[in-house]
C-alpha positions in Angstrom: 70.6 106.4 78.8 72.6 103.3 80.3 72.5 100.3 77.7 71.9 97.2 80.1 71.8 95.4 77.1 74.8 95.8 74.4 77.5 94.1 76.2 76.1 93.6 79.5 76.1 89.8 80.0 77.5 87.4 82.3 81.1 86.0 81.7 80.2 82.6 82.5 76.4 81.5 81.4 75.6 85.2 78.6 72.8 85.6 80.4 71.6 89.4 80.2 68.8 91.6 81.3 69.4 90.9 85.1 71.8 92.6 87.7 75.3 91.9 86.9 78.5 91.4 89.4 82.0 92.3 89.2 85.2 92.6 91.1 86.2 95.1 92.8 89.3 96.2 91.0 88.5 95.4 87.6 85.3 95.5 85.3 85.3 91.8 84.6 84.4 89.1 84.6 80.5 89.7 84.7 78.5 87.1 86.7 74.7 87.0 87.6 73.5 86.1 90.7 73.0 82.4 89.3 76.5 82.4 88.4 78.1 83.5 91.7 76.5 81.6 93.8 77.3 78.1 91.6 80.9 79.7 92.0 80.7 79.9 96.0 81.5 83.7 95.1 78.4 85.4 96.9 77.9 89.5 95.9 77.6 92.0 97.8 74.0 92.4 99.0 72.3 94.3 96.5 74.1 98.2 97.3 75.3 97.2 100.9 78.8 96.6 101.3 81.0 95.5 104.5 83.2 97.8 105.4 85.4 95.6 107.4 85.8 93.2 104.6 86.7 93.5 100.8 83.9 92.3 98.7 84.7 89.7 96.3 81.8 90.9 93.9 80.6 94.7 93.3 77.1 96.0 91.5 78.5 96.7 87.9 76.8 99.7 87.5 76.8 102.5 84.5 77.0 105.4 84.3 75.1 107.5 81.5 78.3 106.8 79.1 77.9 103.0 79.4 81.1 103.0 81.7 80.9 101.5 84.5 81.0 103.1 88.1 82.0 102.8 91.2 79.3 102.4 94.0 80.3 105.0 95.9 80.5 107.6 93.3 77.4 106.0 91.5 74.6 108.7 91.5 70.9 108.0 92.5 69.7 107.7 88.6 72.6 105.2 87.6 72.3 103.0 91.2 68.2 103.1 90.5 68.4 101.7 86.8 70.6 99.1 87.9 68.5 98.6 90.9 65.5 98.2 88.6 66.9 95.3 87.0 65.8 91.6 87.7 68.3 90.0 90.1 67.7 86.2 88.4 
């Protein structure tokens, strides 16, 4: 069972129980929607990402070890517990 809530805060405000961010190449930092948007660093939406462009922000999603996952290897239980999270 993922654990959205040991260690899964944002970086920036601690805020936890709510979708989480992160870059691309790297599993921090963490930042909420609140966060990235006070930033000017606007995620990805949701589980849709641009092709044509690198996205500066990524769905940190886990896996069923607590690791986290890349989207496109993510499978439909991990990408629907995350999904299932608040966004704010």
């Amino acid at each position: 069972m993922r654990n959205y809530k040991k260690n899964y805060s944002c970086s920036f405000c601690g805020k936890s129980g709510v979708k989480l961010w992160r870059p691309p190449m790297d599993v921090s930092p963490l930042a909420c929607a609140s966060c990235s948007e006070q930033l000017q660093v606007v995620p990805t939406h949701e589980l849709v990402v641009d092709l044509c462009k690198e996205p500066r922000l990524i769905p940190a999603i886990l896996d069923e070890d607590d690791n986290f996952e890349d989207i496109n290897f993510a499978s439909a239980e991990d990408i629907e517990q995350w999904a299932f999270l608040p966004t704010k």
